[in-house]
C-alpha positions as CSV (number, residue, x, y, z in Angstrom):
1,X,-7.9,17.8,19.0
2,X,-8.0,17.7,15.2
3,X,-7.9,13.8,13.9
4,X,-5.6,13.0,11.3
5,X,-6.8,11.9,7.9
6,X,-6.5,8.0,6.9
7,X,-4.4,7.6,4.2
8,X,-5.2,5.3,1.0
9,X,-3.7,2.6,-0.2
10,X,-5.2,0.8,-3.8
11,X,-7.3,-1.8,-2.2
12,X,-7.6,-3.6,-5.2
13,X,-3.9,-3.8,-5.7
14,X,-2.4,-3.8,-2.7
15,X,-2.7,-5.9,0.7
16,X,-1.2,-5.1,4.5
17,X,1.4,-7.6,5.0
18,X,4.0,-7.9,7.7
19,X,7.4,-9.0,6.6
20,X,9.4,-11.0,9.3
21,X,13.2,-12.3,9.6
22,X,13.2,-15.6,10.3
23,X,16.7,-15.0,11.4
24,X,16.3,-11.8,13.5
25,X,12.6,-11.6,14.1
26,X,12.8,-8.2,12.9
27,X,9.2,-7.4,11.7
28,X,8.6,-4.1,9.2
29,X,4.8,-3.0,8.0
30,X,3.8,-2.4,4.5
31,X,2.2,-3.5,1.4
32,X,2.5,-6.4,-1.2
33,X,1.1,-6.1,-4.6
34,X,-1.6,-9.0,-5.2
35,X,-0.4,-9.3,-8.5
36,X,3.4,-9.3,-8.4
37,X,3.8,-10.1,-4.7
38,X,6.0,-6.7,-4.4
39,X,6.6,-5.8,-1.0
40,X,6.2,-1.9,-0.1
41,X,7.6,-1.5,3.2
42,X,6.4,1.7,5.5
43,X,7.4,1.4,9.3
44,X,9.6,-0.5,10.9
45,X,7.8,-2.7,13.9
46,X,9.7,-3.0,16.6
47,X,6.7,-2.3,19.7
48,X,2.9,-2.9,19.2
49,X,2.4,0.5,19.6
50,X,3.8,0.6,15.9
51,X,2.1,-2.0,14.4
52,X,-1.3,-0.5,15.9
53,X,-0.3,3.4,14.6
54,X,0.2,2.0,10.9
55,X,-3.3,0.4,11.4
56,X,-4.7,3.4,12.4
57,X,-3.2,5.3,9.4
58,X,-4.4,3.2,7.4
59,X,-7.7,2.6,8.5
60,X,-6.5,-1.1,8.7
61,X,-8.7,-3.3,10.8
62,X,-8.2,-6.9,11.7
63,X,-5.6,-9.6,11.4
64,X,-2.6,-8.7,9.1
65,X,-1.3,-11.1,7.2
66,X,2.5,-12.0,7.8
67,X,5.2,-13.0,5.3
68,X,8.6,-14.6,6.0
């Protein structure tokens, strides 16, 4: 079985972030620009099993931060 690359993300730019409804509770994964607080949003989170593929896409380890 053939693993897939990580993809990259501008590490000196741009952080993992986890925007949740305060309303709905609906979460979505992505990244925010440092500089301009941006959101970039990339999957929808709606099981763990999400939340832990977009870490492993990313190469993503640890907490992730999460913004309302």
């Amino acid at each position: 079985m053939r693993k897939k690359p990580v993809k990259e993300y501008d590490r000196d730019v741009y952080q993992p972030v986890i925007l949740a409804s305060i309303c709905t509770g609906e979460q979505t994964a992505g990244f925010q620009n440092i500089h301009t607080g941006q959101f970039h949003g990339e999957c929808l989170i709606s099981k763990e099993r999400d939340l832990r593929n977009f870490q492993k896409q990313y190469g993503i380890t640890g907490e992730i931060k999460k913004i309302y």
